[in-house]
Each structure stands twice: as structure tokens, then as C-alpha cells.
C-alpha positions as CSV (number, residue, x, y, z in Angstrom):
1,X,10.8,2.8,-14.8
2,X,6.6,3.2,-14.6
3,X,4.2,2.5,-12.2
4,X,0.8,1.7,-12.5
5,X,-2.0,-1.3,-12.3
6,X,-1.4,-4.9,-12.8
7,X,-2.7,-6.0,-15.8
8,X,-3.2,-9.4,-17.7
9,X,-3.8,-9.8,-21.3
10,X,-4.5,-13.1,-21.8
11,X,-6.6,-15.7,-20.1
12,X,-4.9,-18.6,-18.1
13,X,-5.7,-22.1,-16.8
14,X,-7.8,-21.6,-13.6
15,X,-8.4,-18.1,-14.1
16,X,-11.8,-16.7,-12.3
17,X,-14.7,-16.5,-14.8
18,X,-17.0,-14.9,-12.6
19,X,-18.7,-14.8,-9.1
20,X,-21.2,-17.2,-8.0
21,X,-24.6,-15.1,-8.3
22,X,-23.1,-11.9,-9.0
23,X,-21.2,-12.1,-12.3
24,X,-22.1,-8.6,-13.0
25,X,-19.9,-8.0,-10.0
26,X,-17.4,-9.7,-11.4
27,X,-17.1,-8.0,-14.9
28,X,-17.0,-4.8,-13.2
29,X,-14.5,-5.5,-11.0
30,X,-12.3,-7.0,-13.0
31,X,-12.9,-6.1,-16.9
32,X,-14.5,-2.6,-16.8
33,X,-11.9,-0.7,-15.2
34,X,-9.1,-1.4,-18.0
35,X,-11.0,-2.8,-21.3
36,X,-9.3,-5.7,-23.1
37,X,-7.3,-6.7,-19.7
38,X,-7.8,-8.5,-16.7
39,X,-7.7,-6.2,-13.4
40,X,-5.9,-7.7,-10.4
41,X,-6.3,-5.3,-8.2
42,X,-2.3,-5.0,-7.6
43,X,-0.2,-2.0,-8.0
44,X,3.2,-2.8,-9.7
45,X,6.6,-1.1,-10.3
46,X,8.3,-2.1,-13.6
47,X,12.2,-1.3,-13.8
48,X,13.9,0.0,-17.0
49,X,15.6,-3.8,-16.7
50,X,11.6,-5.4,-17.3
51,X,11.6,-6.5,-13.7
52,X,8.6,-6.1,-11.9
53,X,7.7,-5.6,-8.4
54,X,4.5,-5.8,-6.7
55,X,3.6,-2.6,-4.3
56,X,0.4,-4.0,-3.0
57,X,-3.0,-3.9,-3.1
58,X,-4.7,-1.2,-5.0
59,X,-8.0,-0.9,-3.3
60,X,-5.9,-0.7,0.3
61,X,-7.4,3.3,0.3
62,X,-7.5,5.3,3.2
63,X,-9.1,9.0,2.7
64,X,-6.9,11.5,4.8
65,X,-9.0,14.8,4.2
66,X,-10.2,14.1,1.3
67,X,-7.4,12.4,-0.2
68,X,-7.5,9.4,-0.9
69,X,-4.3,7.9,-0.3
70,X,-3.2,3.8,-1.1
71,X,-1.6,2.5,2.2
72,X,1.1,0.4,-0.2
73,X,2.0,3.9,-1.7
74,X,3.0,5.1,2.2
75,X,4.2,1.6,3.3
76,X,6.9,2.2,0.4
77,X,7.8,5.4,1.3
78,X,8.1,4.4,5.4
79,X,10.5,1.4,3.7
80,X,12.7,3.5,2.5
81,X,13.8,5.1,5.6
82,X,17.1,3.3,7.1
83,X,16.3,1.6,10.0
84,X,13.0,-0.2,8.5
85,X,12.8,-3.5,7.8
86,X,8.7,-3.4,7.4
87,X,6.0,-1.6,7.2
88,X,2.1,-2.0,7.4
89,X,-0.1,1.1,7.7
90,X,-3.8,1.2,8.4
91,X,-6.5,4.1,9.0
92,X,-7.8,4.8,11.8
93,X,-11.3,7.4,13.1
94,X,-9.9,10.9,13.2
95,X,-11.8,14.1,14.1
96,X,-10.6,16.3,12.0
97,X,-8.8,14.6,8.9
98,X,-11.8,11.5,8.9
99,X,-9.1,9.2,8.4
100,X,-5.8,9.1,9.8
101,X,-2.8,6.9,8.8
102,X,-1.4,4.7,11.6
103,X,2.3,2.9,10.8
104,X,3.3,0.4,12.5
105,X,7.2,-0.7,11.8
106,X,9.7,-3.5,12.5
107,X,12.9,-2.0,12.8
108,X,16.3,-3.7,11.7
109,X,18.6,-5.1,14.5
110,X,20.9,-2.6,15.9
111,X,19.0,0.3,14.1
112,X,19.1,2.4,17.4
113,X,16.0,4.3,16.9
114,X,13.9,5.8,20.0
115,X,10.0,6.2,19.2
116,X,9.9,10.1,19.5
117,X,13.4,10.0,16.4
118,X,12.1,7.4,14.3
119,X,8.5,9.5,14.3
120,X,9.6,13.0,13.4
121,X,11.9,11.2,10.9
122,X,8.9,9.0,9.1
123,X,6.8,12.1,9.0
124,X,9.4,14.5,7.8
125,X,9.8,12.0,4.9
126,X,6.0,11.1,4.4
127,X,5.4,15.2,4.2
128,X,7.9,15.3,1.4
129,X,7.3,12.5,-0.5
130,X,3.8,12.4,-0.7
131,X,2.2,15.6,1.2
132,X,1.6,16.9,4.6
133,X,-1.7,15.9,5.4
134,X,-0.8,12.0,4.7
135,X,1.9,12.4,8.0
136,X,0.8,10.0,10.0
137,X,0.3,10.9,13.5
138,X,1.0,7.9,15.4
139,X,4.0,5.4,14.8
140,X,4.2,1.9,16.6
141,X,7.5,0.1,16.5
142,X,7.0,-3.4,17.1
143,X,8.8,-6.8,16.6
144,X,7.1,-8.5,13.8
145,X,3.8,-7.7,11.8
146,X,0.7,-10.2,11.5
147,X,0.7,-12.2,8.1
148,X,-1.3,-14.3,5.7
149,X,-0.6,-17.2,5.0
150,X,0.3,-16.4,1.5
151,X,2.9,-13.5,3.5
């Protein structure tokens, strides 16, 4: 059970080979930060099994005072709690903090959460698994998230 970057060893078929203009931009981007490997950019979660499973982007950063924080690493935290079924989190201007993280949630059917429970519950279990400062001080539920067209 690790976590870490997503890593590729070997070239493939349709792989990128640079960026039009800037392929200095590209090697650094992709083939400085972990020599020998192609960077995706993804975080990933490998089970003791040799499963993996992808946690999101890795340059997704938010900077809470002074910390920088990945939103996938408090989206999987807020999707552990019971009653959500998704997660996305985003910054947001704060005064004090610089950034502040904003969760919004889609709740499972029947969870019978009110706004005020499910928030002191998501930032009771932010606080302890990652730290106090990365609470997040304001929690939207809603019905369904925006997506990509990849998801």
C-alpha cells in the first residue's frame, strides 16, 4: 500500500514528444521532475494486491497558509465520510489564510444530513486527517458536480 506520482517507464504509441514551440517546456514538465520516467501529472494509490487507483491531478494545489495542499488529497478525505457520494474542492480568495478550501458534495440518497451536521462533521475529519488550517470553511451540498467529458 504506497502512494506517490504516476509514473511511466517506457514510451508508447502516440505518446507526446514535445510541445509545439516550447519543447523545453515540455521536457521540464514531463522528464525533469522524475529522471528516466515520464511524468503524468497524476497522483496514484497502489494496493498491496498491485491494483492501482488514480487520486487526481497532482498540480490541483491550493496554498492554505502557506501550505500547499493538493485538492485530490482533501477530495479523498471528504469521500470517506458516510453520507458522500462526491467530492470536488476548489480555492477560493481568503483574507487571512490567502487561500481557502471550498467543498462542494453530492450526498447519497437517504443520507439525512442538514448543512450545519454534515460541515462540522467534514471539518472535524479534515482537521484530523490532514491538519486544521486545511478545514474548509464553507461546505455546499448539491445534486450533481460539473464534468468533463472524459468524467
Amino acid at each position: 500500500n504506497v502512494s506517490g506520482a504516476l509514473c511511466i517507464s517506457q514510451a508508447w504509441p502516440g505518446m507526446a514528444r514535445t510541445i509545439y514551440n516550447d519543447h523545453m517546456r515540455f521536457l521540464e514538465t514531463y522528464l525533469t521532475p522524475y529522471p528516466g520516467f515520464f511524468f503524468t501529472g497524476d497522483g496514484v494509490y497502489r494496493t498491496s494486491e498491485g491494483y492501482y487507483q488514480l487520486t487526481g491531478r497532482l498540480d490541483d494545489i491550493i496554498n492554505i497558509s502557506g501550505h500547499r495542499l493538493g485538492t485530490a488529497e482533501v477530495e479523498d478525505v471528504v469521500n470517506h465520510h458516510v453520507a458522500v457520494a462526491e467530492s470536488a474542492v476548489i480555492s477560493y480568495p481568503h483574507e487571512v489564510k490567502g487561500e481557502g478550501a471550498y467543498v462542494f458534495v453530492v450526498l447519497k440518497k437517504d443520507s439525512g444530513y442538514t448543512q450545519e451536521t454534515l460541515t462540522a462533521e467534514l471539518r472535524e475529519l479534515i482537521s484530523k486527517k490532514i491538519a486544521k488550517y486545511a478545514a474548509p470553511e464553507h461546505v455546499q451540498i448539491t445534486h450533481r458536480l460539473p464534468k468533463t467529458r472524459s468524467g
